[in-house]
C-alpha positions in Angstrom: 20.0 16.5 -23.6 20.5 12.9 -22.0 20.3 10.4 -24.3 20.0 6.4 -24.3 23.9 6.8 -25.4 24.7 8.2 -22.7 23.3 5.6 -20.0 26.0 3.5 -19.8 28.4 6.5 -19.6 26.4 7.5 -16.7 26.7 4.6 -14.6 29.9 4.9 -14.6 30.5 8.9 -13.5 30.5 7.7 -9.7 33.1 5.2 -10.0 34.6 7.5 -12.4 34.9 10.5 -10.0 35.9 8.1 -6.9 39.1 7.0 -8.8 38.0 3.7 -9.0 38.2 3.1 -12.9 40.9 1.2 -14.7 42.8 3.6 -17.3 41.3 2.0 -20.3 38.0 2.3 -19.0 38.7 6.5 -17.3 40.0 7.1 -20.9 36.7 5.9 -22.7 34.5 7.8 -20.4 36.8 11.2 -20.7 36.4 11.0 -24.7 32.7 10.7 -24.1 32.9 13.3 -22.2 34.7 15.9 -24.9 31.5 15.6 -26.6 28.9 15.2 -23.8 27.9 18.3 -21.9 25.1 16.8 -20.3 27.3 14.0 -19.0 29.9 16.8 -17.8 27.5 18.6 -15.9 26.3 15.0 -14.2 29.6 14.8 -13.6 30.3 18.1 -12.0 27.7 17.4 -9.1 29.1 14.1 -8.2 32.1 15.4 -7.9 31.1 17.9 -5.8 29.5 15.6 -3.8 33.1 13.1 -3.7 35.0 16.1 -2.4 33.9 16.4 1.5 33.9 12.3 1.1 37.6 12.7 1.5 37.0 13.9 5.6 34.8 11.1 6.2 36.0 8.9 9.0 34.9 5.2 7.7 35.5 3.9 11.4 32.1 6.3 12.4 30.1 4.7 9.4 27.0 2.9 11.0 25.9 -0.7 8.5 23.3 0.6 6.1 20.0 -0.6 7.0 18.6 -3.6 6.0 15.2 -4.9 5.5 14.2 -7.4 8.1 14.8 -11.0 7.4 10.7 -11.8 8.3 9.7 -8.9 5.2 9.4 -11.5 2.4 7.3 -13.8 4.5 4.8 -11.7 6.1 4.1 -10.0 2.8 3.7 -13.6 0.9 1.4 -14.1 4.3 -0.9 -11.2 3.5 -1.5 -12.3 -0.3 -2.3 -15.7 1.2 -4.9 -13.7 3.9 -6.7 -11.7 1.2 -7.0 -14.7 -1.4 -8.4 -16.7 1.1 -10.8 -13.7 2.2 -11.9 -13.5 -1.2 -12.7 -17.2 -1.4 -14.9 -17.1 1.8 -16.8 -13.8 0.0 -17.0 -16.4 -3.0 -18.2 -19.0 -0.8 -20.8 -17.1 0.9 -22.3 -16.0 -2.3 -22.9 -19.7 -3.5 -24.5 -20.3 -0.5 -26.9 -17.2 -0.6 -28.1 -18.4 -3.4 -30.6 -20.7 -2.0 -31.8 -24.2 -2.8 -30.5 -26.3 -5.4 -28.7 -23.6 -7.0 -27.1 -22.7 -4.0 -26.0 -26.6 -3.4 -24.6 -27.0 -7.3 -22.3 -23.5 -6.6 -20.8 -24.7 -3.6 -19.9 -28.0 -4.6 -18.3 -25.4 -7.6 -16.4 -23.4 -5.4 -14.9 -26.7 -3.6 -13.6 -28.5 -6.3 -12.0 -26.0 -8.6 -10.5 -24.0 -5.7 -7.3 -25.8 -4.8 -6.3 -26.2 -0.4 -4.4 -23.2 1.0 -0.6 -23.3 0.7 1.7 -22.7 3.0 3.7 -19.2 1.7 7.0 -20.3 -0.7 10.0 -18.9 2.3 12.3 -18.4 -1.0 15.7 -20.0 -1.9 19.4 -19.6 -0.8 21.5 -19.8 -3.6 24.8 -20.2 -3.1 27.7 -19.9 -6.0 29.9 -22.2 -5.3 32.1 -21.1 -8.5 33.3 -18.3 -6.9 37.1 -17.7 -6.8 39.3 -17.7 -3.6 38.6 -14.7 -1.2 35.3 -13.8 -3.1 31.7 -14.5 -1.8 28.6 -14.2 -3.2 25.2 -15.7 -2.2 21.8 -14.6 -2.5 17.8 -15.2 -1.4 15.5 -15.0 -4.0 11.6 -14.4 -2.2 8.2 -14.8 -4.4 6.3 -11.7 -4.6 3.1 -10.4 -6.5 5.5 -9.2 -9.4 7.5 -12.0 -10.0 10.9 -12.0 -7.7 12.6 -10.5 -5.0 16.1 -11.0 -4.9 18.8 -9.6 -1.8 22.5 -9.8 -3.5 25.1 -10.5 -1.0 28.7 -9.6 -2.8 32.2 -9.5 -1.2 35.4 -9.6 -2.1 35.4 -7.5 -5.6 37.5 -4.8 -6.8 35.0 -1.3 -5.3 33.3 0.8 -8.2 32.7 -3.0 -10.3 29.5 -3.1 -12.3 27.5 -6.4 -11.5 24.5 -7.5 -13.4 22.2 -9.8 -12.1 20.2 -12.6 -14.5 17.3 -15.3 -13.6 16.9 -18.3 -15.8 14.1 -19.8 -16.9 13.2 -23.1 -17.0 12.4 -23.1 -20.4 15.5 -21.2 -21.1 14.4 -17.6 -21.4 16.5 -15.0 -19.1 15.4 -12.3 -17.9 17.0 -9.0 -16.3 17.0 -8.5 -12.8 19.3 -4.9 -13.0 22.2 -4.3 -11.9 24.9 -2.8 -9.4 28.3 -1.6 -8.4 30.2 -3.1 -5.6 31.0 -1.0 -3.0 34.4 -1.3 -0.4 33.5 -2.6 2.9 32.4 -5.2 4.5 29.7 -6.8 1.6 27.1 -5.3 -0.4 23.6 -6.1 -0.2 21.4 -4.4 -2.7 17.9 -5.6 -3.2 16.6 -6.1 -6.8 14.0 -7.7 -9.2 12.6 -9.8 -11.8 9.4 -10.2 -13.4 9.9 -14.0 -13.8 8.1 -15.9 -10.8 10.5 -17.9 -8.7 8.8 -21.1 -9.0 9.4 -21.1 -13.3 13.0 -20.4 -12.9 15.7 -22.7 -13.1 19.2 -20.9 -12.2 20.6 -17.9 -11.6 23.3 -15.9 -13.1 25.8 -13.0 -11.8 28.4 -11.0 -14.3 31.2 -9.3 -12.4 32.7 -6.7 -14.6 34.1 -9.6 -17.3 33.0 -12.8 -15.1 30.0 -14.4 -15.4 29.0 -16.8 -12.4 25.9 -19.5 -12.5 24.2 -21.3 -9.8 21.0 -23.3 -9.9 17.4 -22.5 -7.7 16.4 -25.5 -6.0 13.4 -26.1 -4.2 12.3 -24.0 -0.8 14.2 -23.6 2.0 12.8 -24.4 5.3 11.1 -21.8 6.8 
């Protein structure tokens, strides 16, 4: 049976059966695995899996898809639709009420409801600590759970565990997952964090040993 033990054994099985391990690290995960039946079974279907890898022509690979650049606007853009369309229903219900009761909710509705906003197009945060030949960058879009963040790494050794951080401004951090760097041209996973993108202050990426920091400014121009 798996247990929480095992979970950071089992993030690295992949990386493990790619090769793409340093010996200190391959000999910690094969002494876990002496022990660890479940884990050796995990590992017995990845590898599987790695073998017919090996006749894969990389020059054929097509990009992996991405989500389009509009997708974090139009969906802040349909939250801003249905609050307003709930403030009209609000609205028309004051006014149904008829006479001076109807008068006293309206005037209600119109000064505690704030103006519509325009929806938050996110930030570009850029790490300029990065070291020589290495590039990483990110846009972090509001959503109805907190924040949507698109990683863009490049430049690390493949198989390298990243973990991804936001910042509060009051100092809290909170988790946003993480992810192993792939070879190739950059990687671009898409994670989350349930701290809302206007209350955080920076944000902060650990590559393998590393740990990078850059600070969320205001929005971008949409």
């Amino acid at each position: 049976m798996k247990t929480d033990g095992c979970r950071e054994t089992r993030e690295s099985l992949g990386a493990y059966a790619l090769g793409h391990l340093s010996e200190d690290e391959q000999a910690g995960l094969e002494a876990h695995l002496e022990g660890c039946p479940s884990c050796r079974a995990e590992l017995e279907q990845l590898t599987a899996v790695v073998r017919p890898m090996s006749l894969a022509d990389p020059a054929r690979f097509e990009s992996a898809p991405q989500p389009p650049a509009s997708l974090g606007a139009r969906v802040a853009a349909s939250i801003a639709r249905e609050r307003l369309g709930r403030r009209r229903r609000r609205l028309g219900l004051g006014l149904a009420l008829g006479g001076a009761a109807a008068a006293v909710a309206t005037m209600l509705v119109l000064l505690v409801l704030p103006g519509e906003e325009a929806p938050d197009p996110g930030r570009i945060v850029a790490f300029a600590s990065a070291p020589k030949g290495t590039e990483i960058s990110a846009k972090l879009i509001p959503n109805a759970f907190g924040t949507e963040i698109h990683m863009y790494v490049k430049g690390v050794s493949s198989g390298t565990l990243c973990r991804v951080y936001l910042h509060g401004r009051d100092g809290t951090r909170f988790s946003a997952g993480s992810f192993r760097y792939r070879w190739g041209d950059g990687s671009y996973p898409v994670l989350s964090s349930a701290l809302d993108l206007a209350r955080t202050d920076s944000m902060e990426l650990r590559i393998g040993g590393r740990s990078f920091t850059a600070p969320v400014g205001g929005p971008n121009p949409s």
